[in-house]
Each structure stands twice: as C-alpha cells, then as structure tokens.
TIKOLTOR-181457 format. One line per field, with one value per atom (N, C-alpha, C): residue number from 1; chain; atom name; x, y, z. Coordinates in steps of 0.001 Angstrom, whole numbers, plus 500000, padded with zeros to 6 digits. Each point is the difference from the previous one (the first is absolute). Layout:
resi NUM,...;
chain A,...;
name CA,...;
east X,...;
north Y,...;
up Z,...;
This chain:
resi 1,1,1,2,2,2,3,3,3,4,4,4,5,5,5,6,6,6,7,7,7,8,8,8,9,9,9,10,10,10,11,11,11,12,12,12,13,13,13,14,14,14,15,15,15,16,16,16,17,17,17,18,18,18,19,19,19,20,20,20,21,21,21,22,22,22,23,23,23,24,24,24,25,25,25,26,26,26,27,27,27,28,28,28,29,29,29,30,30,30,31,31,31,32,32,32,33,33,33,34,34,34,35,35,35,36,36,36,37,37,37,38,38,38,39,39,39,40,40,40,41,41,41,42,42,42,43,43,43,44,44,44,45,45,45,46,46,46,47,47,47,48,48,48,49,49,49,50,50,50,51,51,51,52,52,52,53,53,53,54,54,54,55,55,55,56,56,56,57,57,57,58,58,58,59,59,59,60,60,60,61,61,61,62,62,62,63,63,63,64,64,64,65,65,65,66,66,66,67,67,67,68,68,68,69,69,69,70,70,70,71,71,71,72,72,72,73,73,73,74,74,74,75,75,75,76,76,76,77,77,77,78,78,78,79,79,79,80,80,80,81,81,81,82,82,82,83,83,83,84,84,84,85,85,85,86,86,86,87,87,87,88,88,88,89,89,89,90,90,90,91,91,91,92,92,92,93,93,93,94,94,94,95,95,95,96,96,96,97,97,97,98,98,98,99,99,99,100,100,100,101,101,101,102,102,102,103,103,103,104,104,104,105,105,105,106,106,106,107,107,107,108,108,108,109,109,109,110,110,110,111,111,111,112,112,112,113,113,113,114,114,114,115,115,115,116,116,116,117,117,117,118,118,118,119,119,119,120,120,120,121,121,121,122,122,122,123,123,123,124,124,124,125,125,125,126,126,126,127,127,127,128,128,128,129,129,129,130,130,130,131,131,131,132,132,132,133,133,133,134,134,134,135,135,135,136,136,136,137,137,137,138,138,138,139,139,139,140,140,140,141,141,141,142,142,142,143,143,143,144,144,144,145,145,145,146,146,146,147,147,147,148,148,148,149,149,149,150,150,150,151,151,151,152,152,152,153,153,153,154,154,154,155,155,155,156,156,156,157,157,157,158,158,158,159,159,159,160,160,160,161,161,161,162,162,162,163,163,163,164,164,164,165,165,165,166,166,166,167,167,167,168,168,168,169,169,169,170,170,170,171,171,171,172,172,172,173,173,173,174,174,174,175,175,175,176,176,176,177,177,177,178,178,178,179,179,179,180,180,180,181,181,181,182,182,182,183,183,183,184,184,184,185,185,185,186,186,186,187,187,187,188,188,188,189,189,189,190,190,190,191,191,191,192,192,192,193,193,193,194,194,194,195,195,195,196,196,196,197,197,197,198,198,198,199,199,199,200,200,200,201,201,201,202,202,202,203,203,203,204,204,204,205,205,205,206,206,206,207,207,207,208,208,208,209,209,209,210,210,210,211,211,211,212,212,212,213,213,213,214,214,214,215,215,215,216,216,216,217,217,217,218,218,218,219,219,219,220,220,220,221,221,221,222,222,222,223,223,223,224,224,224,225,225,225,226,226,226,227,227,227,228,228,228,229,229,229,230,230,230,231,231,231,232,232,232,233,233,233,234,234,234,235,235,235,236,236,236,237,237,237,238,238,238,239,239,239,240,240,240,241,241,241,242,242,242,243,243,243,244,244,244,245,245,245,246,246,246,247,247,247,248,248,248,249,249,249,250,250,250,251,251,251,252,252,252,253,253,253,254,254,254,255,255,255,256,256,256,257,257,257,258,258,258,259,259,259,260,260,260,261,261,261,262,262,262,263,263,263,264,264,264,265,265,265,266,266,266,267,267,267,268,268,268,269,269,269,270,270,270,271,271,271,272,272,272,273,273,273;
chain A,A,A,A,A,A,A,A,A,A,A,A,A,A,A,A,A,A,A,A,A,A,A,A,A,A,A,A,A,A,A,A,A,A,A,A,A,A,A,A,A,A,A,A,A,A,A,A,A,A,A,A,A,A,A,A,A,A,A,A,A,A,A,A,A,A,A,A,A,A,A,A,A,A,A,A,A,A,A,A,A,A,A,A,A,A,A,A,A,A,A,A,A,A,A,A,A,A,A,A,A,A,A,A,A,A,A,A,A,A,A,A,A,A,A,A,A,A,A,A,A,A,A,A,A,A,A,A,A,A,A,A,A,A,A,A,A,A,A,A,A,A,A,A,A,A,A,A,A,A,A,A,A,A,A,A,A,A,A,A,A,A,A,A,A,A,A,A,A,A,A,A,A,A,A,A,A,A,A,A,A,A,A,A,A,A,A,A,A,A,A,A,A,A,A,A,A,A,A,A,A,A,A,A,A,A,A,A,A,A,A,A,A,A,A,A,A,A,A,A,A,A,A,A,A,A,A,A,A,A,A,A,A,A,A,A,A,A,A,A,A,A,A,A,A,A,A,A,A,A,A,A,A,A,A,A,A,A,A,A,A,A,A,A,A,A,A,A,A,A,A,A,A,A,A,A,A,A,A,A,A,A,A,A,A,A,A,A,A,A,A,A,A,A,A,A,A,A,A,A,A,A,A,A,A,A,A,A,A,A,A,A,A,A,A,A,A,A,A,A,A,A,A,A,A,A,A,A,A,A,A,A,A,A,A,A,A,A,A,A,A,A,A,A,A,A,A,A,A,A,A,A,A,A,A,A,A,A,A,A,A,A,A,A,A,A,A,A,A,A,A,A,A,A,A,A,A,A,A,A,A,A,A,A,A,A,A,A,A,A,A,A,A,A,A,A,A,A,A,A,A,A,A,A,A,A,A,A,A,A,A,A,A,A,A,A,A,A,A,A,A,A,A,A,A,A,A,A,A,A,A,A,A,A,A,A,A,A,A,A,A,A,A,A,A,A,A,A,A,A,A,A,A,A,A,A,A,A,A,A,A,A,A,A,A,A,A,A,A,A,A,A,A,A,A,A,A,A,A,A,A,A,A,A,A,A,A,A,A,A,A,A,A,A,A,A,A,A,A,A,A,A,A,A,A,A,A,A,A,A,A,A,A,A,A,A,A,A,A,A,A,A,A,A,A,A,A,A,A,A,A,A,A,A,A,A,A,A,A,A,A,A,A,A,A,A,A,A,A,A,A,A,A,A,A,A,A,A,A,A,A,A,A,A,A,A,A,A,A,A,A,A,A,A,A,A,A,A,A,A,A,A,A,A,A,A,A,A,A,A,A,A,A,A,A,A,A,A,A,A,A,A,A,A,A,A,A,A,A,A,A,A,A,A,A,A,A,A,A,A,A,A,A,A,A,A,A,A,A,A,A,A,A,A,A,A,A,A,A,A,A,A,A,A,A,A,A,A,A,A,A,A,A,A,A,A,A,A,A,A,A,A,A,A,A,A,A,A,A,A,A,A,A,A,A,A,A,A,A,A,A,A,A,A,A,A,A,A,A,A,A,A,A,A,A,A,A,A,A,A,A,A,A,A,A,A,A,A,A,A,A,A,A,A,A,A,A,A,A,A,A,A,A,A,A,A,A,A,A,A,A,A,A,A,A,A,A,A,A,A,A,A,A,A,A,A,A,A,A,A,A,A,A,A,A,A,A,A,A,A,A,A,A,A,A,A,A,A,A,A,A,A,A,A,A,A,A,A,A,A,A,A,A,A,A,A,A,A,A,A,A,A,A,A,A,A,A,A,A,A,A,A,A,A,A,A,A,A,A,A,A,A,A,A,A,A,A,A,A;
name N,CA,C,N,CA,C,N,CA,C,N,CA,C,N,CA,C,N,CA,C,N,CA,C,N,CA,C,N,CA,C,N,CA,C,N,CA,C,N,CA,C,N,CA,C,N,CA,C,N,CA,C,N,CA,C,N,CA,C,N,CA,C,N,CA,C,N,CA,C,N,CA,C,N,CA,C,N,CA,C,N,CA,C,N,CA,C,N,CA,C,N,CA,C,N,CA,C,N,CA,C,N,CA,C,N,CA,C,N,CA,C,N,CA,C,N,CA,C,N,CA,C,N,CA,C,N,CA,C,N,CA,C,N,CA,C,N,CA,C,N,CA,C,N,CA,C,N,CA,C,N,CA,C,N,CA,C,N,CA,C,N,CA,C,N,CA,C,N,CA,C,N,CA,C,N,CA,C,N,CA,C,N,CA,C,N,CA,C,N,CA,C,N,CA,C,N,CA,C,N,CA,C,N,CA,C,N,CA,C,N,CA,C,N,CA,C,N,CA,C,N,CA,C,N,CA,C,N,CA,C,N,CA,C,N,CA,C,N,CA,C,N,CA,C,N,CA,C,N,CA,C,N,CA,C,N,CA,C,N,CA,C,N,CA,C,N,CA,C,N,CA,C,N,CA,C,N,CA,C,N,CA,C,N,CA,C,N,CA,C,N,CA,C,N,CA,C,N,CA,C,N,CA,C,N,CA,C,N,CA,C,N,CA,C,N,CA,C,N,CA,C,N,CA,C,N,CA,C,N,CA,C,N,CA,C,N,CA,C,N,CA,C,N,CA,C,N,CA,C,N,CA,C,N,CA,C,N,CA,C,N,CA,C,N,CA,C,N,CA,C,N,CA,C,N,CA,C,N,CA,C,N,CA,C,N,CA,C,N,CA,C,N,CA,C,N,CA,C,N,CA,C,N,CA,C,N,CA,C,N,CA,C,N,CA,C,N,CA,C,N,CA,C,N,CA,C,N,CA,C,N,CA,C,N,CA,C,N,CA,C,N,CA,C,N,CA,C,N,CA,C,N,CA,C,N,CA,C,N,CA,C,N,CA,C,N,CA,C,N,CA,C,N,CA,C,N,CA,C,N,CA,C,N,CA,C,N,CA,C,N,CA,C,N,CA,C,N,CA,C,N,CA,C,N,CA,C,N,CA,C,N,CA,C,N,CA,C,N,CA,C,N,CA,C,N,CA,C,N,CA,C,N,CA,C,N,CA,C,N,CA,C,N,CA,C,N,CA,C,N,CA,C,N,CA,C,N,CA,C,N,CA,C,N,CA,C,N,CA,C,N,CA,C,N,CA,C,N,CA,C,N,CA,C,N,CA,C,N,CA,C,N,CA,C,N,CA,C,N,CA,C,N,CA,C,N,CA,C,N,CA,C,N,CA,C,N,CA,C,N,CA,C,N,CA,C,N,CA,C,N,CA,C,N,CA,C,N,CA,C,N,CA,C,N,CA,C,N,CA,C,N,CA,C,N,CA,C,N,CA,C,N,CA,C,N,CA,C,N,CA,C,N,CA,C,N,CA,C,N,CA,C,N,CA,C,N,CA,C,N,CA,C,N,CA,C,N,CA,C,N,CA,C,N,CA,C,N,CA,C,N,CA,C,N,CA,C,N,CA,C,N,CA,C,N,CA,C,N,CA,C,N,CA,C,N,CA,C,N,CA,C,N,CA,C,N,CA,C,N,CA,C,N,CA,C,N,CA,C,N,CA,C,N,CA,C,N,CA,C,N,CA,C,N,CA,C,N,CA,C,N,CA,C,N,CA,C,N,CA,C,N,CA,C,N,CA,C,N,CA,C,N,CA,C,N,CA,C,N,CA,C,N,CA,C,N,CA,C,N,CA,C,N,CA,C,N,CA,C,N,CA,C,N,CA,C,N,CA,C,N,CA,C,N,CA,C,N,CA,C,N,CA,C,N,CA,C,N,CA,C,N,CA,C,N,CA,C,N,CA,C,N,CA,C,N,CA,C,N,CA,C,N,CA,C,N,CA,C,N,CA,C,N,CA,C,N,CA,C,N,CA,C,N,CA,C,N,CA,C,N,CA,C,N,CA,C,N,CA,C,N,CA,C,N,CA,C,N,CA,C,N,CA,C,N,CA,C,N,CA,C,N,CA,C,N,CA,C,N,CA,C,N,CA,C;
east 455176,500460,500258,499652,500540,501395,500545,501250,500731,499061,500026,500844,499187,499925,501448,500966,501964,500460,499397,500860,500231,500955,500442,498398,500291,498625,500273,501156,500036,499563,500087,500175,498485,499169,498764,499395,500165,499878,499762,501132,500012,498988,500324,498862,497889,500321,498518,499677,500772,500117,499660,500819,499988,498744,499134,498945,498753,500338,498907,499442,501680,500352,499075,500245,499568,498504,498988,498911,499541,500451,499004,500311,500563,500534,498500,499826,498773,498619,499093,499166,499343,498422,499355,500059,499427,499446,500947,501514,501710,500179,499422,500288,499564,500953,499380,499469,499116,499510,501062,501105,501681,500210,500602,500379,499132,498812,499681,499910,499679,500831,500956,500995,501442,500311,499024,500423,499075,498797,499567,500779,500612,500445,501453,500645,501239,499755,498998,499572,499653,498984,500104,501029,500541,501827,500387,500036,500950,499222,499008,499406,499770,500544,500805,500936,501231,501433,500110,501279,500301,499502,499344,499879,500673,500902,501441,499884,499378,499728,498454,499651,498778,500111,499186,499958,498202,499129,498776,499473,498928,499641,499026,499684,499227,499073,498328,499467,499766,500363,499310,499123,498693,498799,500182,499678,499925,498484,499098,498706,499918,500166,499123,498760,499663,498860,498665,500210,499011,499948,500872,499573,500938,500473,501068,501400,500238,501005,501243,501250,501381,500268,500656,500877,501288,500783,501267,500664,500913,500502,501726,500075,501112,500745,501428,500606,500866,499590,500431,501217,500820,501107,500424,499828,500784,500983,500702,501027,500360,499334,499974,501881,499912,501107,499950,500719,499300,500903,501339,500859,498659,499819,499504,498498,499344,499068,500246,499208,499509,500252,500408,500133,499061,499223,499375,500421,499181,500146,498785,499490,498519,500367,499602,500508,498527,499811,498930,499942,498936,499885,499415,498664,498997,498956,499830,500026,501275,500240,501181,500846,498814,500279,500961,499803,501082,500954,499786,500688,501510,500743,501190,500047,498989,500607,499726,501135,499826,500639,499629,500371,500757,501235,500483,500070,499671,499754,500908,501030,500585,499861,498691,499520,500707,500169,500749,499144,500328,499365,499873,501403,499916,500307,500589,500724,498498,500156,499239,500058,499087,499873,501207,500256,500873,498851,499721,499243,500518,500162,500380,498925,499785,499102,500897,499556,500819,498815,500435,498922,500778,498915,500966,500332,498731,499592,501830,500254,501133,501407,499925,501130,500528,499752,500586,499241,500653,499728,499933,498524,499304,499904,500793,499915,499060,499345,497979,500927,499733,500840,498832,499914,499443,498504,500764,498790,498765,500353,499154,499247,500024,499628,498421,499164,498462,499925,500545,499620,499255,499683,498872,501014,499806,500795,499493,500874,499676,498067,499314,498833,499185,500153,499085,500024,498922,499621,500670,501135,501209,501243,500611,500678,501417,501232,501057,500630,499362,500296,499096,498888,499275,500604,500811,500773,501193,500205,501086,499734,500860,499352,500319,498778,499661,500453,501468,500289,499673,500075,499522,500273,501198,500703,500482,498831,499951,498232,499606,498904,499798,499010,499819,498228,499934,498441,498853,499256,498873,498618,499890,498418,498593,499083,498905,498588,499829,499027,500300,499263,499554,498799,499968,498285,499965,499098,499401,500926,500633,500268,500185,500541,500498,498518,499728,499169,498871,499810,498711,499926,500743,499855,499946,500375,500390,501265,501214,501112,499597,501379,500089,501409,499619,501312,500419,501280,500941,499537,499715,499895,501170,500937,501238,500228,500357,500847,501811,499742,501577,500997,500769,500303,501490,500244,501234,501195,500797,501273,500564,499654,500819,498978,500902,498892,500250,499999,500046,499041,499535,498692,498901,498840,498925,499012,500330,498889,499994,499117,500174,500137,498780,499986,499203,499867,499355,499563,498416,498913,499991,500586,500155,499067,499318,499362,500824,500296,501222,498938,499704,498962,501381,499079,500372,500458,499908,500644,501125,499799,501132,500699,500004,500558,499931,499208,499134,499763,500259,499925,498630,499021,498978,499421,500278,499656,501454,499898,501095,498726,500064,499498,501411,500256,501034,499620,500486,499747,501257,499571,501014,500489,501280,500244,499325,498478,499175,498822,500766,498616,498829,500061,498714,500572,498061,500437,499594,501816,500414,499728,500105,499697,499891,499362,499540,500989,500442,500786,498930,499321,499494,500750,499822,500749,498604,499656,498587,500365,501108,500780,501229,500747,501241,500315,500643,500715,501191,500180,500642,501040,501648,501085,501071,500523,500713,500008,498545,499691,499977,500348,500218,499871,500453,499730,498918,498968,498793,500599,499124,500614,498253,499693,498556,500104,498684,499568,499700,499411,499546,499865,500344,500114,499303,499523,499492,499851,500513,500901,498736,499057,498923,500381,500099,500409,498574,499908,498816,499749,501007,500017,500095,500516,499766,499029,499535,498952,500656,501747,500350,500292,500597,500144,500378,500992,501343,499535,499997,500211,500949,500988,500107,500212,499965,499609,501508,499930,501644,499346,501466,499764,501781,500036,500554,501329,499731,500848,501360,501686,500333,501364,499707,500758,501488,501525,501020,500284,499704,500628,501713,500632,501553,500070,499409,500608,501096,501308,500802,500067,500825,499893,500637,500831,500177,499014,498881,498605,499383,500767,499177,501208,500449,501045,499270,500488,500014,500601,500732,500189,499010,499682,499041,498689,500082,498570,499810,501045,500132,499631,500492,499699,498739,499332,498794,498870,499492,498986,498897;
north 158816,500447,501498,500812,501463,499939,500860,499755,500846,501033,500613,499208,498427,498866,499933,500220,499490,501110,501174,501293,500005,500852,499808,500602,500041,500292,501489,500788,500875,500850,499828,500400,500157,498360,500078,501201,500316,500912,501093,500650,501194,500144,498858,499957,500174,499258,500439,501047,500551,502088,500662,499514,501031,499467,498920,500040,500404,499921,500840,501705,500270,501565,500535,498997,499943,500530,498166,500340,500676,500945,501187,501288,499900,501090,500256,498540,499978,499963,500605,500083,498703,499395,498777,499264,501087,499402,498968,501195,499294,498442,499831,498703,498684,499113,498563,499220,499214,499475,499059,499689,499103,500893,501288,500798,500651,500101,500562,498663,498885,499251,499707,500195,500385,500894,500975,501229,499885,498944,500154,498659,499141,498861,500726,501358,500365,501001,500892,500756,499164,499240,498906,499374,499466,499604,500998,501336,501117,500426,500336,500135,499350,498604,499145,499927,500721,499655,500837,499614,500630,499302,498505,499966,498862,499659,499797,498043,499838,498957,500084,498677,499840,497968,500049,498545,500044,498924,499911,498895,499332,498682,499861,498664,499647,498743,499766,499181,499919,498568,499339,498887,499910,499504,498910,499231,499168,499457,499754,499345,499688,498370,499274,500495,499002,499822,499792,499392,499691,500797,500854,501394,499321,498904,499821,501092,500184,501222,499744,499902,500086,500994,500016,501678,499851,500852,500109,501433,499527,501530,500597,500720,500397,501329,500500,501172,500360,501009,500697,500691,500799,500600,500479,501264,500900,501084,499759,501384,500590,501152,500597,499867,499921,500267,500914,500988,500811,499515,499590,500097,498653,498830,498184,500164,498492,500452,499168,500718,499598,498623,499862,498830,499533,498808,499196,498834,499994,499053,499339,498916,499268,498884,500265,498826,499708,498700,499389,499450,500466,500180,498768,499627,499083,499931,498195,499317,499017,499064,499380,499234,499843,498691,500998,501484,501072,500779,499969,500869,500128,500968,500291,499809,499791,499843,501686,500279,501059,500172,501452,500087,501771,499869,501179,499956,501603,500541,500741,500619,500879,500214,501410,500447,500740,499856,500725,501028,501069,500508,499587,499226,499385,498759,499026,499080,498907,498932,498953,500190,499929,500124,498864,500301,498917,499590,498424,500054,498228,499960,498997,499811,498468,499618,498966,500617,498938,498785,498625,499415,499098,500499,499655,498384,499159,498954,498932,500931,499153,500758,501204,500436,500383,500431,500875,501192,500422,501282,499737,500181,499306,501535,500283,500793,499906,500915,499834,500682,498793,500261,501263,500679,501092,499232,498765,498877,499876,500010,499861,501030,500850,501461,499899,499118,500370,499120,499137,498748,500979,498935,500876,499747,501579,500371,499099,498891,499246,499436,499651,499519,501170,501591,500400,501124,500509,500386,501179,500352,500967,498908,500603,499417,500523,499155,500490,501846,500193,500936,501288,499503,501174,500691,499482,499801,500776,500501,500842,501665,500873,501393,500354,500116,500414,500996,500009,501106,500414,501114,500723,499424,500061,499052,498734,499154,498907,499960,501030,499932,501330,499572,500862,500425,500996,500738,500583,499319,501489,499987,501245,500759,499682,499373,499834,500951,500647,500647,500311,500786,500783,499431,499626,499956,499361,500245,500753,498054,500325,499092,499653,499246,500011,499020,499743,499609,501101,501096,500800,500183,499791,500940,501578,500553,501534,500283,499262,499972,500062,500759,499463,499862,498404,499626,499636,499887,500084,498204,499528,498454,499805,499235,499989,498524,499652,498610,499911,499171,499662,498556,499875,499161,499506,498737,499647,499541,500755,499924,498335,499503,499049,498480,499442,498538,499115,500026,499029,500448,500929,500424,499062,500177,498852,500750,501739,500807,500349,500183,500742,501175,500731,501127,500482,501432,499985,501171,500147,501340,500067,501552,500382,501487,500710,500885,500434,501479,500675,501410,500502,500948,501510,501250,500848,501238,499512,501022,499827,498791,499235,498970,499428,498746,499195,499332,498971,498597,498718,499456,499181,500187,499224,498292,499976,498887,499356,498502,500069,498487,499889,499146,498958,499086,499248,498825,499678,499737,498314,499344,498693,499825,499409,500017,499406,499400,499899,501298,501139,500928,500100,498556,500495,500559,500549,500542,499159,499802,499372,500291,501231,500029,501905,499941,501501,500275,501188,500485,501188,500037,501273,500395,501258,500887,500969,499424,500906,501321,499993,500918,500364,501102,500795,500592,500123,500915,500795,501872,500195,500272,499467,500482,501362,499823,501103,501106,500582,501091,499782,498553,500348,498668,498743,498574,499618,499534,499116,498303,499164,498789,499433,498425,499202,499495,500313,499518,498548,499863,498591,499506,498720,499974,498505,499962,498574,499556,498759,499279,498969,500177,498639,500044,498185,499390,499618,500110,500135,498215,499491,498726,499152,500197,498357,500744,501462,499798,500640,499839,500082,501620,500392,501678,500315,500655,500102,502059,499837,501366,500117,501518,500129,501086,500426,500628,500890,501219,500695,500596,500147,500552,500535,500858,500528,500341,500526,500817,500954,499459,500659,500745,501169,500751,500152,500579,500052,499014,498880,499049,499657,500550,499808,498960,499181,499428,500114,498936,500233,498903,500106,499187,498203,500164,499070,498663,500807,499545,499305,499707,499742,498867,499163,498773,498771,499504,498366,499846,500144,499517,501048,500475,500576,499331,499423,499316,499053,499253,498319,500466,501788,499903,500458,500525,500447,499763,500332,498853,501517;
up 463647,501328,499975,501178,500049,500215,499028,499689,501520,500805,501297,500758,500474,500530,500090,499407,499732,500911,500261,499954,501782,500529,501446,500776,501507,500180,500364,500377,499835,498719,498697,498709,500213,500338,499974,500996,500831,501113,499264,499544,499080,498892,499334,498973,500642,501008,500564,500611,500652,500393,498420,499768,498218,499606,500099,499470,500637,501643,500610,499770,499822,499723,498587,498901,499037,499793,500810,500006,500718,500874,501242,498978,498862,499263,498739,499759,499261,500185,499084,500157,499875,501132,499900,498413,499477,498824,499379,499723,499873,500161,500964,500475,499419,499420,499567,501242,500441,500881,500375,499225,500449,500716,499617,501061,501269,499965,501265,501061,499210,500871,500693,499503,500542,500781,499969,500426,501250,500085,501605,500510,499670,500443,500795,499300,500462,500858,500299,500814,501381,499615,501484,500427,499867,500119,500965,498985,500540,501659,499824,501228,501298,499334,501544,500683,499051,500222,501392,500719,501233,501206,499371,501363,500673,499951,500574,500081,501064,500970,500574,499908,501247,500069,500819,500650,500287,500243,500133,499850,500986,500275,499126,499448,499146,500018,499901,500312,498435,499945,498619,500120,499608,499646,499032,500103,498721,499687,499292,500115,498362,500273,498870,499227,499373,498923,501019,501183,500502,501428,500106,500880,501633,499381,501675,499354,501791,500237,500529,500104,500791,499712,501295,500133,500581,498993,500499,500444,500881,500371,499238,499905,499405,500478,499917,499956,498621,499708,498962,500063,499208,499915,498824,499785,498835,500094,499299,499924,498194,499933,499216,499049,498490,499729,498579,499802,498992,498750,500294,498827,499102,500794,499545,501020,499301,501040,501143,500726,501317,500662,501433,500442,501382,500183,500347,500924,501247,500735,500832,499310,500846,500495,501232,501098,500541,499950,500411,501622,500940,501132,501080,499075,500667,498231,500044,501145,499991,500828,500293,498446,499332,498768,499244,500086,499191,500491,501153,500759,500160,499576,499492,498325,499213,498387,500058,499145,499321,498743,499359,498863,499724,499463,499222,498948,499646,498711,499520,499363,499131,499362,499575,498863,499049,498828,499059,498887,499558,499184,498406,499822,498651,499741,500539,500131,501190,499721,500745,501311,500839,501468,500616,500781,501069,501334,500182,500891,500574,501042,500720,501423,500045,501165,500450,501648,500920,501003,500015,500257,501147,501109,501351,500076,499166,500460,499412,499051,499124,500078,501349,500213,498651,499216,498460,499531,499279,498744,499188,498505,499218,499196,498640,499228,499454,499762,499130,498398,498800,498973,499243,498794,499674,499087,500165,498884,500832,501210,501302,500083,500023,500369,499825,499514,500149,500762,500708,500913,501222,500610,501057,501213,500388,501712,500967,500731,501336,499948,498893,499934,499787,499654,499765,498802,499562,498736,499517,500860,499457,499278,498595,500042,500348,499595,500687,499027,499335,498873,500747,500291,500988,501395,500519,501009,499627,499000,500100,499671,500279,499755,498260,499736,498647,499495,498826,499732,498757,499628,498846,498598,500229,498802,499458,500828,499516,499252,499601,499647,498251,499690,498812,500585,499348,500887,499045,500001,499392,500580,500197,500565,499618,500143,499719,499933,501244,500628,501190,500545,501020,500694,501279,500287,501442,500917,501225,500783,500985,501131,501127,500817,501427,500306,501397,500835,499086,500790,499855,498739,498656,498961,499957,500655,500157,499497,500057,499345,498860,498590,498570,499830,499767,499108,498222,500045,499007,499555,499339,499235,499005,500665,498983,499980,498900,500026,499666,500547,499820,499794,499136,499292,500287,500459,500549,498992,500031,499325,499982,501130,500302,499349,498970,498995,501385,501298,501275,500426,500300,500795,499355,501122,500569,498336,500351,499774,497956,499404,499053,500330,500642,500197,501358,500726,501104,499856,500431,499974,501615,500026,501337,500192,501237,500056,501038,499962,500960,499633,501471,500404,499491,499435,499734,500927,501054,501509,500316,500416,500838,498936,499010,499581,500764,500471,501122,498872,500024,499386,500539,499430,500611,498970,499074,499106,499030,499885,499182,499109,498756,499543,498745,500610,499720,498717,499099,498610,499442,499976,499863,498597,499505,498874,499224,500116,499132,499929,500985,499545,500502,500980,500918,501375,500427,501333,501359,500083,500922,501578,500630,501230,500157,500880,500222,501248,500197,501310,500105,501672,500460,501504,499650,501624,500259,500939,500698,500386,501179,500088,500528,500392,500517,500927,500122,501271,499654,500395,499851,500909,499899,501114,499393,501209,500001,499281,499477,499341,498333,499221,498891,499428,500421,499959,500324,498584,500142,500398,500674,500096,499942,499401,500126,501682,500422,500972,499915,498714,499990,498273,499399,498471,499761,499298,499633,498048,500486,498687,499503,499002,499896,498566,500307,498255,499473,499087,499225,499595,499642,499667,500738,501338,501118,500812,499908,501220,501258,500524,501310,499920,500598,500382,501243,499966,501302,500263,501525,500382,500798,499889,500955,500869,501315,500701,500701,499337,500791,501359,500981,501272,500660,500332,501149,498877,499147,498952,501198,499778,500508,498911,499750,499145,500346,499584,501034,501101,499434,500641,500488,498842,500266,499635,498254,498988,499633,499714,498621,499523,498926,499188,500520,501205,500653,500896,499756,500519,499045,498696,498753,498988,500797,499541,499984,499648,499692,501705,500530,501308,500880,499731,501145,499773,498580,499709,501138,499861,501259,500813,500894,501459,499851,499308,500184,501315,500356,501006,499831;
C-alpha cells in the first residue's frame, strides 16, 4: 500500500504542489515515466479547479449484444469541494419504471467514496458498500466506482508514450496508465489518452482484476464553458465481454448554479425528483 494513502488530504495537497513544483523544475529527460505521470495526472486536476457548481441533463443509451436500445433520462449535479472530493447528485427522470431513483456520491481524496442510492419503489436509502463498487450503475456498463470524481490520490501513475489522437488524429496525446490504490476496485489498472493542449480526456481503456481488457471508454468530443472548463459532449462505455455498451449524451451544462452542500444529504436524496 502507498504509505501516502494514511496521510490527511491536506498534507496530501501539499505534497502534490511540491511535486508539481518539482517536476516543471526538471528537465524531460529527469523524469521517470512514474513521475511524468503524476505530473500530467496533477496538472489536469489543477486546470479544472474553480469551477464551483454546475447541474446538466443527461441521456443514457443502453444497447445490448443484439443492437436493441432504451433510453433513459437523467439530471446531474456537482459541487466542487477542494479541501475532499467532490459531491454528486443523479436523479433519474424518464422512463417511469426509474423515475425518482437516484444516487449520491461523496468523493474523497483518500478514504473510500461515500455513495448512497435512493429507490423510490421501496421508499428507502440503500448504502452502495465499497465491496460493491464495480457492480454496474442502474443496468449499464459504468460501474458505481466510475461514477465518482476521480482523484489523484487514489491512484499511482506512469507514462507510456506519446502519439497522434482525438476524432481526426491531429491531436497528440500523453498514454498513461494508472493503477488503483484501492484492493476493492473492479480495475487492475487503466490506459488513458489526455490530449497535450487542453488535457481533454478522449480514451480510457479499463483492465479487470484478471488483466483483461474489460471495456473501452471513448469521448468523441467537448465543449468549452465559461472560458476555462472542458466538459464531454458525449461518452460511450462498450464492455468487451457481454457485447452491451452504454452511451451517454450531456446537454444544457449550467455552471453557478447556487449549489451547497445542503443539496447533497441523505435527506435531500428522498426529495429528489
């Protein structure tokens, strides 16, 4: 275990400034491919922060092995938190058989996610335990571990290559993998491609604790708000092993919403709608 993994997340905070500081100090060559890993995994991070709150509707796709489709509708909800991570709210819209389940998230930077689903049909709140965490989100090919915001330090990193991506291939990205701290995760490890402009995450290739490859994540493409926040237009989840593959489709991104943290309870879960 990284012995990191124990330490407050402030301490951790510091410790990852001091190591960004570090590597922009050194020269390429300097670099172990662990660390320039680290060092683009914490640069992208950093280049998101600030952005407070947003809310945004969500169409999710589902399609089998044999190419039939349901679609569900959803609303989203985040509010940025810098001390822990990030907090989460998916409330399911249409069609009727789901409508009102939802799910909160309380992402942490070191410590196990907090994530609770509320299921209208049984009037309760259903803690998702950390054993759970690769089970598949509401029937589709995300699991509940994907669903939370990915922080730096629950991961160990190293750099692979460089080489041409995005839709057109005109982009070049960074080929890094990354390796989950946590012996509960679904994943061994995950090969991700994050474009060299923007930190645009366009590929994630996902890896099962036997080592195979389990399911591909692609983002075609982005949109940028409020001058500085990339967000996916559209992402798609195909499992390699049943065949099925979940998309889904963002829309009407609204930044400054006037989140707090009161918006993000176990009793606000119930009222959700």
């Amino acid at each position: 275990m990284n012995i990191l993994s124990r330490r407050p997340a402030a301490v951790l905070s510091a410790i990852a400034l001091g190591a960004v500081v570090a590597f922009t100090a050194l020269p390429a060559w300097a670099e172990s491919p662990e660390e320039k890993g680290l060092r683009i995994a914490l640069e992208g991070e950093g280049r998101d922060k600030g952005f407070g709150d947003y809310t945004a509707d969500q169409t999710m796709v589902l399609r089998n092995k044999r190419g039939q489709e349901s679609e569900r509708n959803l609303k989203i909800s985040v509010l940025e938190n810098d001390v822990d991570g990030d907090k989460s709210l998916i409330v399911f819209n249409r069609p009727r058989d789901v409508k009102g389940t939802a799910m909160l998230t309380h992402s942490h930077k070191v410590d196990n996610d907090d994530q609770w689903l509320y299921l209208p049909a049984l009037k309760r709140v259903k803690r998702i335990s950390s054993s759970n965490k690769a089970g598949s989100f509401m029937g589709s090919e995300f699991a509940y571990e994907d669903m939370t915001s990915q922080e730096v330090e629950k991961y160990t990193y190293r750099w692979l290559r460089d080489e041409p991506c995005g839709e057109s291939g005109e982009l070049t990205c960074w080929v890094s993998e990354r390796f989950p701290l946590d012996k509960k995760s679904g994943y061994t490890r995950q090969v991700s491609w994050v474009d060299q402009g923007e930190f645009r995450l366009w590929k994630v290739e996902y890896y099962d604790r036997k080592d195979s490859h389990l399911k591909t994540l692609t983002v075609p493409s982005h949109q940028q708000y409020i001058g500085k926040h990339w967000r996916a237009d559209e992402m798609q989840m195909v499992n390699h092993l049943t065949g099925k593959s979940t998309r889904l489709i963002w829309q009407n991104y609204v930044f400054g919403a006037d989140l707090d943290n009161s918006d993000f309870t176990k009793v606000s879960l119930k009222r959700a709608r």
